[in-house]
Phi, psi and omega in degrees: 000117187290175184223157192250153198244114200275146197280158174270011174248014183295105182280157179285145168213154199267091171261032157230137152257159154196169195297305200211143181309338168291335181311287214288355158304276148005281180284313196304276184334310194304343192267357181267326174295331170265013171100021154233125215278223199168128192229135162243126180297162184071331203306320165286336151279019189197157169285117153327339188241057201233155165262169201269145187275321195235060173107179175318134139282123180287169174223151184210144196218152177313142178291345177252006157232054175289295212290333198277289207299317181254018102318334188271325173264349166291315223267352131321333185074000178308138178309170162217127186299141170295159177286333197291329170276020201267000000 
């Protein structure tokens, strides 16, 4: 499985949301097991499985594995951010 390789002006961008940091622990794994990389902000500063006080946990993935990435969380079935809110 190739991994991917990121430009170094490649910015994060958020397609995702969930109730709780462990949800988004989860899809970050599942997208990191095919070779993307994945970011949940905070998730290492809190207890994981706590809802977030001032919203949703995100999930954030590189802009040049978006198209990659929200393929992976549709065929999961997983919510998805409208782009528009990013």
């Amino acid at each position: 499985m190739a991994r991917t390789t990121n430009r170094p002006d490649d910015s994060l961008v958020t397609i995702a949301t969930f109730e709780t940091e462990f949800e988004a622990g989860l899809a970050r794994g599942a997208l990191e097991s095919i070779g993307v990389r994945a970011l949940v902000p905070g998730e290492a500063l809190s207890n994981s499985s706590r809802v977030r006080a001032f919203g949703r946990a995100e999930l954030q993935v590189f802009e040049s594995d978006r198209d990659r990435a929200l393929t992976e969380l549709r065929r999961m079935q997983i919510r998805i951010v409208d782009p528009a809110s990013d």
